[in-house]
BADREN-877365 format. One line per field, with one value per atom (N, C-alpha, C): residue number from 1; residue in three letters; atom name; x, y, z. Coordinates in Angstrom, 2 decimals. Example, Ala and Ser with C-alpha at 12.3 -4.5 7.8 and 13.67 -1.06 7.14 Angstrom:
# residues 2
nulum = (1 | 1 | 1 | 2 | 2 | 2)
zagu = (ALA | ALA | ALA | SER | SER | SER)
vexmar = (N | CA | C | N | CA | C)
x = (13.19 | 12.30 | 13.20 | 12.85 | 13.67 | 12.90)
y = (-5.69 | -4.50 | -3.30 | -2.25 | -1.06 | 0.03)
z = (7.80 | 7.80 | 7.80 | 7.08 | 7.14 | 7.87)
***
This chain:
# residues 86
nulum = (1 | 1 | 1 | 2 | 2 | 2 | 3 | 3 | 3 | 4 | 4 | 4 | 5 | 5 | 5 | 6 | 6 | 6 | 7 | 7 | 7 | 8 | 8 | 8 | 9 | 9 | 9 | 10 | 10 | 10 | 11 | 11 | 11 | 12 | 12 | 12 | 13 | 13 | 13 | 14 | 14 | 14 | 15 | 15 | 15 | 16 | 16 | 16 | 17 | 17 | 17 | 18 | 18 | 18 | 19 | 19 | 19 | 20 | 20 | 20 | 21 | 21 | 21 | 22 | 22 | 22 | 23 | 23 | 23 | 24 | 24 | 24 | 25 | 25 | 25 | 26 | 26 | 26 | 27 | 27 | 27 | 28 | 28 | 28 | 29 | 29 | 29 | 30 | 30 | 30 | 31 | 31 | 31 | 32 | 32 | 32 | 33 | 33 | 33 | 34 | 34 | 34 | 35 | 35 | 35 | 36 | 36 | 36 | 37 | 37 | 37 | 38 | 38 | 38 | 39 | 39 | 39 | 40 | 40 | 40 | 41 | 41 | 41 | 42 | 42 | 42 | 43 | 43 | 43 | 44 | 44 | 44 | 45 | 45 | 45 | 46 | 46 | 46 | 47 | 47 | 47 | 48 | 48 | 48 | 49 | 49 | 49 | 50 | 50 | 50 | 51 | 51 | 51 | 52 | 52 | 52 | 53 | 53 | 53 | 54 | 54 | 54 | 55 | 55 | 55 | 56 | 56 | 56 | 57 | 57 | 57 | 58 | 58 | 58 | 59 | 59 | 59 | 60 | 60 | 60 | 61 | 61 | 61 | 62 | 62 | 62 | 63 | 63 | 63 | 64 | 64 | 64 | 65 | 65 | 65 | 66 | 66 | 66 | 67 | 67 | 67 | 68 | 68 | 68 | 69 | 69 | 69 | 70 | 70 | 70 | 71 | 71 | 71 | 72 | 72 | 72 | 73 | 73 | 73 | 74 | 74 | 74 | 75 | 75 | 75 | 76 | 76 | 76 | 77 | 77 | 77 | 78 | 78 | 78 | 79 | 79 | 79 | 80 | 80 | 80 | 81 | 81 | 81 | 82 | 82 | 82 | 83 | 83 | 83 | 84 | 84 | 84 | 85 | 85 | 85 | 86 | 86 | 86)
zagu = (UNK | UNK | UNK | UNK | UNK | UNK | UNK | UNK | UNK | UNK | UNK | UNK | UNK | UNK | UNK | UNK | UNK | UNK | UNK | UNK | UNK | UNK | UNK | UNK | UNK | UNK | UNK | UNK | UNK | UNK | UNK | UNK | UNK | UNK | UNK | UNK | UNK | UNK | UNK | UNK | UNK | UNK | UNK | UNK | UNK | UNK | UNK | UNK | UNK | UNK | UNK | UNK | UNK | UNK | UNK | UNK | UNK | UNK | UNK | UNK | UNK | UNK | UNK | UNK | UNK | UNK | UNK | UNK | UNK | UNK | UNK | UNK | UNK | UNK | UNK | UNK | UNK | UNK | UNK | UNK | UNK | UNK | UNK | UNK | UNK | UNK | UNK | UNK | UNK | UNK | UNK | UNK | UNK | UNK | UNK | UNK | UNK | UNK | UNK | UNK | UNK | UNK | UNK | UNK | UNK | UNK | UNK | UNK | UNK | UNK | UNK | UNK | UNK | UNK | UNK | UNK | UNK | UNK | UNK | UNK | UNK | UNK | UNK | UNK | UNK | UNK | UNK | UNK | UNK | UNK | UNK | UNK | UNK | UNK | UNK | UNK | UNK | UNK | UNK | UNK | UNK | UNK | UNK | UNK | UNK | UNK | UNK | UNK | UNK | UNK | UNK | UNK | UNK | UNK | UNK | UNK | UNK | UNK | UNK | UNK | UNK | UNK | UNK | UNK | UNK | UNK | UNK | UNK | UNK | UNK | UNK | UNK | UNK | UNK | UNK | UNK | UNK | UNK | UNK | UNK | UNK | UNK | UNK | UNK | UNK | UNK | UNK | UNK | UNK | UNK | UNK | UNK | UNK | UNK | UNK | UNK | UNK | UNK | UNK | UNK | UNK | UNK | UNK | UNK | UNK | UNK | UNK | UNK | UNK | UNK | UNK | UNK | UNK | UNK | UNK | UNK | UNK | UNK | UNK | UNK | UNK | UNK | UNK | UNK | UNK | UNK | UNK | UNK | UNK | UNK | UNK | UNK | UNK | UNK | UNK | UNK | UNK | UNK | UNK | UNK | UNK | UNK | UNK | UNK | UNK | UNK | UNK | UNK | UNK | UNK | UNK | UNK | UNK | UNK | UNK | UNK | UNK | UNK)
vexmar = (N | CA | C | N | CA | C | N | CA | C | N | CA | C | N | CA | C | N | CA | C | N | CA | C | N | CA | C | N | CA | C | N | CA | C | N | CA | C | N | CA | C | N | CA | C | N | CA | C | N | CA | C | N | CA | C | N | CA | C | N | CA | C | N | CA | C | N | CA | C | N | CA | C | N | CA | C | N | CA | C | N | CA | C | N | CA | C | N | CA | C | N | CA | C | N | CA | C | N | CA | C | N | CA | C | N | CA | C | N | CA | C | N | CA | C | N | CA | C | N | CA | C | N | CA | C | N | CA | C | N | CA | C | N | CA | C | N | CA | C | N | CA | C | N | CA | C | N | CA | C | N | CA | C | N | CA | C | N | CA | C | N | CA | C | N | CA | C | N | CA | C | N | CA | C | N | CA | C | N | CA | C | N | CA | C | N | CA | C | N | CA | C | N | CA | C | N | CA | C | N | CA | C | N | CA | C | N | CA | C | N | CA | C | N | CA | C | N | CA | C | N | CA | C | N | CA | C | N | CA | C | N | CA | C | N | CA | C | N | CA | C | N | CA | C | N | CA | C | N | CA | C | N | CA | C | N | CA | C | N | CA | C | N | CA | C | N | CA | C | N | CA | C | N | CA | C | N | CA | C | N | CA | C | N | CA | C | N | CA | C | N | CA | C | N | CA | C | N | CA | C)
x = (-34.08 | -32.73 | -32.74 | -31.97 | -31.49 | -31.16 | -31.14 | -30.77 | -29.40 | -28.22 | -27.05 | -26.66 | -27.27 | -26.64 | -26.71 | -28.00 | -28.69 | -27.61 | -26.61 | -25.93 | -24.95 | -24.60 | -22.90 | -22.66 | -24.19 | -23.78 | -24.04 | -24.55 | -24.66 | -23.57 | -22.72 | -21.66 | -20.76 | -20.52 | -19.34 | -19.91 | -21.02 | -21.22 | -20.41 | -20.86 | -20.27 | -18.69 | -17.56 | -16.59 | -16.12 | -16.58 | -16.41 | -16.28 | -17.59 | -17.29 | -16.38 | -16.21 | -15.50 | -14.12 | -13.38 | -12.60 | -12.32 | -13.45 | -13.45 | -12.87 | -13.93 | -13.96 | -12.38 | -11.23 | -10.20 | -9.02 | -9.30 | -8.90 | -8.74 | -9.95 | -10.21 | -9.12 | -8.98 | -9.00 | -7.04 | -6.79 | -5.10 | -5.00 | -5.36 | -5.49 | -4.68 | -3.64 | -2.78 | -3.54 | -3.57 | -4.33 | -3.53 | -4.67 | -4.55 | -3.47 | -2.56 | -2.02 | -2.27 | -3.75 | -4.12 | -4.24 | -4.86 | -5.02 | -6.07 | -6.65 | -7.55 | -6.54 | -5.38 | -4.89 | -3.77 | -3.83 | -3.32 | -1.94 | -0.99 | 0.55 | 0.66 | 1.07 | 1.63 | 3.14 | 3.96 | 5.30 | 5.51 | 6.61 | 7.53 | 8.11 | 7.64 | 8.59 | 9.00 | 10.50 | 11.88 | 11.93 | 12.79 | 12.96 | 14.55 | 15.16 | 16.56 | 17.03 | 17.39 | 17.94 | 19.04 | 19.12 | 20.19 | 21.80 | 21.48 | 22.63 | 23.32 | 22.23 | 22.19 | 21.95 | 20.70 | 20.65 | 18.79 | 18.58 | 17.48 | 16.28 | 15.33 | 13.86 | 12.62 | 11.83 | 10.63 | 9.61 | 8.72 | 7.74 | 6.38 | 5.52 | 4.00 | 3.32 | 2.06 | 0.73 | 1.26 | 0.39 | 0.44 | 0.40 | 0.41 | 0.26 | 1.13 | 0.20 | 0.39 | 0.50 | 0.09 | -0.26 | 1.06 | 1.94 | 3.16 | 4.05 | 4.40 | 5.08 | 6.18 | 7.53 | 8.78 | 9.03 | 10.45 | 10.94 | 12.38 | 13.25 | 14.85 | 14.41 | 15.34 | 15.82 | 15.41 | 16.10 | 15.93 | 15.07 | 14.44 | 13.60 | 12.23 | 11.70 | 10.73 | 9.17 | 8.50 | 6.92 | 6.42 | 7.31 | 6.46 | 7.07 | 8.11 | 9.35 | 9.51 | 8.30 | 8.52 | 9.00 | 9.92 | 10.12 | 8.99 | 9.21 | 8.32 | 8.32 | 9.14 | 9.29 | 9.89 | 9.10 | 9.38 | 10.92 | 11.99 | 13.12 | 13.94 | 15.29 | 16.24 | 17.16 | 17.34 | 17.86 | 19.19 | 19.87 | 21.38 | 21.95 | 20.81 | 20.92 | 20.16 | 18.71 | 17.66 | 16.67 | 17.54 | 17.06 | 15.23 | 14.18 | 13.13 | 12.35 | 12.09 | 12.22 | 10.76 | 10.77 | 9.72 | 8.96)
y = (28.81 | 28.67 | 28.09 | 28.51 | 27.86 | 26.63 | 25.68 | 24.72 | 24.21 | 25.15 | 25.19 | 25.60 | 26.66 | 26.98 | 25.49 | 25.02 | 24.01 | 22.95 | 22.59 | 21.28 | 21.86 | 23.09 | 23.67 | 23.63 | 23.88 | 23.73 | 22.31 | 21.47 | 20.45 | 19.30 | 19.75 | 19.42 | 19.66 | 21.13 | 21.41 | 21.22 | 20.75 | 19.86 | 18.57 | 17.87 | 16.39 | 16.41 | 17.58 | 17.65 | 17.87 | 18.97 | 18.70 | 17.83 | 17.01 | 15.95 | 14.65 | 14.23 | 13.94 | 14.16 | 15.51 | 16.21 | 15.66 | 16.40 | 16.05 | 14.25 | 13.84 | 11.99 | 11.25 | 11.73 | 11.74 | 12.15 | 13.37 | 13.68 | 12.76 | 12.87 | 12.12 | 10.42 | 9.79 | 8.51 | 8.70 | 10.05 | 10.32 | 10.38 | 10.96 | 11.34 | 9.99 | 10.31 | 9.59 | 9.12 | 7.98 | 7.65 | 8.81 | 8.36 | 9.16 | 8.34 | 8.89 | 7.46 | 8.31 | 8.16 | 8.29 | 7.48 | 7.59 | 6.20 | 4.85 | 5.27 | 3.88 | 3.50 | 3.61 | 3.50 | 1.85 | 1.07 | -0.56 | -0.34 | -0.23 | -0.30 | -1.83 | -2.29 | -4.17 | -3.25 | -4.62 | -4.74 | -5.17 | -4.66 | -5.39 | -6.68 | -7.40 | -8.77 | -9.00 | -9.41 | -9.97 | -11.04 | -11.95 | -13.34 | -12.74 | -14.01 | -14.13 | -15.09 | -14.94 | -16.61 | -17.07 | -18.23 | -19.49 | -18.64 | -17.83 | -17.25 | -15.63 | -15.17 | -14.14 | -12.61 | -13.23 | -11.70 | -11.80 | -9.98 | -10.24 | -9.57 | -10.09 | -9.50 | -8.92 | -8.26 | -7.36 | -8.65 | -8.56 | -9.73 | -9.40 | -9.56 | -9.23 | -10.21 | -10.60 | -11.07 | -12.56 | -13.48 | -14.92 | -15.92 | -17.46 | -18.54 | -18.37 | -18.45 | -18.04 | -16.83 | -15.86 | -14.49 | -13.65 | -13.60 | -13.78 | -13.09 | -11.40 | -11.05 | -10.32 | -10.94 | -10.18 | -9.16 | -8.35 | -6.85 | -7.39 | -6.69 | -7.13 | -5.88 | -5.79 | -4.92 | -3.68 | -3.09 | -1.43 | -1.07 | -2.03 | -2.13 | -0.86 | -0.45 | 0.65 | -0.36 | 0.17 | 0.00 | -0.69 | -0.03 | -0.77 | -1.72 | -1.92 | -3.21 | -4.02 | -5.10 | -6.62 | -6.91 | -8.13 | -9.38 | -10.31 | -10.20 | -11.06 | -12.75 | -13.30 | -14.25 | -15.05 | -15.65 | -16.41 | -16.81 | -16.35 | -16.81 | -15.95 | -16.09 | -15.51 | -15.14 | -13.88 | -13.23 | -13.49 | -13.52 | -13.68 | -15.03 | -16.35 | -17.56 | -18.69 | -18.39 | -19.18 | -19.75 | -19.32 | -20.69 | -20.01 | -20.95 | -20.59 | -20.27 | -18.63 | -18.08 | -18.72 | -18.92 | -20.02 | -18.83)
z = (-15.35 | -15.82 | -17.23 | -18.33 | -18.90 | -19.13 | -20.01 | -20.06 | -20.45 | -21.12 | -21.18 | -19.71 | -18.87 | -17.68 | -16.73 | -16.89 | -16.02 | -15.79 | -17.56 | -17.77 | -16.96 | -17.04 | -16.96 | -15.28 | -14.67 | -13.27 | -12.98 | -13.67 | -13.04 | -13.20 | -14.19 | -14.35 | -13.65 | -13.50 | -11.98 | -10.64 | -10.14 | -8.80 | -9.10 | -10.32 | -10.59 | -10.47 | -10.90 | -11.28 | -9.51 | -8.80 | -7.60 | -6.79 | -6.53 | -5.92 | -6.48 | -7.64 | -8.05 | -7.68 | -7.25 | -7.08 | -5.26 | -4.57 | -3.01 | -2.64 | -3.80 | -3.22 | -3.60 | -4.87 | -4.96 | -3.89 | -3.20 | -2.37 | -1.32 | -0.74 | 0.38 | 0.27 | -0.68 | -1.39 | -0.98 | -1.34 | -1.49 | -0.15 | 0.90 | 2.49 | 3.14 | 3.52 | 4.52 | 5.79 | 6.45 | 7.60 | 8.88 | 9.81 | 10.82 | 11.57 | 12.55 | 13.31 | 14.70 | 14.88 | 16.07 | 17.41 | 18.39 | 19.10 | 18.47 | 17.54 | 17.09 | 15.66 | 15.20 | 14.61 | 15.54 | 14.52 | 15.02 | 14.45 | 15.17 | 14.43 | 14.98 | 13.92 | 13.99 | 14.22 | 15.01 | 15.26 | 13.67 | 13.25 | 11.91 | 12.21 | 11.40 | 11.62 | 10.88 | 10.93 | 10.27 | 10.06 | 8.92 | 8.40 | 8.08 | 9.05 | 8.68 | 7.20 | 6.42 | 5.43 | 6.26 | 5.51 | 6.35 | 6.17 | 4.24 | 4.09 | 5.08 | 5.77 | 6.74 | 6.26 | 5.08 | 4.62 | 5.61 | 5.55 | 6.62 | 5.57 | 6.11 | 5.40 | 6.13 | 5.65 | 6.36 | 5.83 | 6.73 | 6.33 | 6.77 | 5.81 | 6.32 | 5.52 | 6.60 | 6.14 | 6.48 | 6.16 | 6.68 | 5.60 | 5.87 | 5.22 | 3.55 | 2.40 | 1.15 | 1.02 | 1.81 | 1.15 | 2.16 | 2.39 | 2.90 | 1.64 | 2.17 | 1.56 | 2.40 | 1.39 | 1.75 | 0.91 | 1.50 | 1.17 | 1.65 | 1.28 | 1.77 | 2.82 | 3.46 | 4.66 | 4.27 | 3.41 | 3.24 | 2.22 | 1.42 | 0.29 | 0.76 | -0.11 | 0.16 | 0.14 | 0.70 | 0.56 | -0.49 | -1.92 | -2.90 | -3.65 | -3.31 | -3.94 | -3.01 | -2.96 | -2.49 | -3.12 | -3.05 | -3.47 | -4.58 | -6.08 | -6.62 | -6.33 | -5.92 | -5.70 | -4.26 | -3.39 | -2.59 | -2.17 | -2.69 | -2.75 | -2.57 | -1.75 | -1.04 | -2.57 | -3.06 | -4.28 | -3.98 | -2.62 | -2.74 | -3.08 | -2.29 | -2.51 | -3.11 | -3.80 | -4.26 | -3.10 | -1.79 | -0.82 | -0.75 | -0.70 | -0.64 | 0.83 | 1.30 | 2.13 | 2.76 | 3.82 | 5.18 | 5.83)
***
């Protein structure tokens, strides 16, 4: 072989897998039976607005109610009232 052919294929193996391993990376989980669904848990405020809540201790993040996946809450604190959410 050639040595321009040699680079050109060895380049589109690289571009491939490259290609495959992206894929794979985008791939939605399975929600099969070895798949762990946690229950959602809720945080009421004192003022009675309600929140989605995940993870523990410090690392404890809220979402208001209808908020999507990727719009937590930057800050620890109830947006309607300041009160700092427990």
């Amino acid at each position: 072989m050639r040595p321009r052919a040699l680079a050109l294929t060895i380049a589109a193996g690289a571009a491939s897998a490259v290609a495959v391993a992206l894929l794979r990376l985008k791939r939605p989980r399975a929600s099969g039976a070895n798949a762990t669904a946690r229950p959602v848990e809720t945080y009421r405020c004192a003022c009675g607005e309600e929140f989605r809540v995940s993870g523990t201790g410090r690392h404890r993040v809220f979402w208001r109610a209808g908020a999507a996946d990727d719009d937590p809450l930057l800050t620890a604190r109830c947006p309607s009232c300041e009160r700092a959410l427990v």
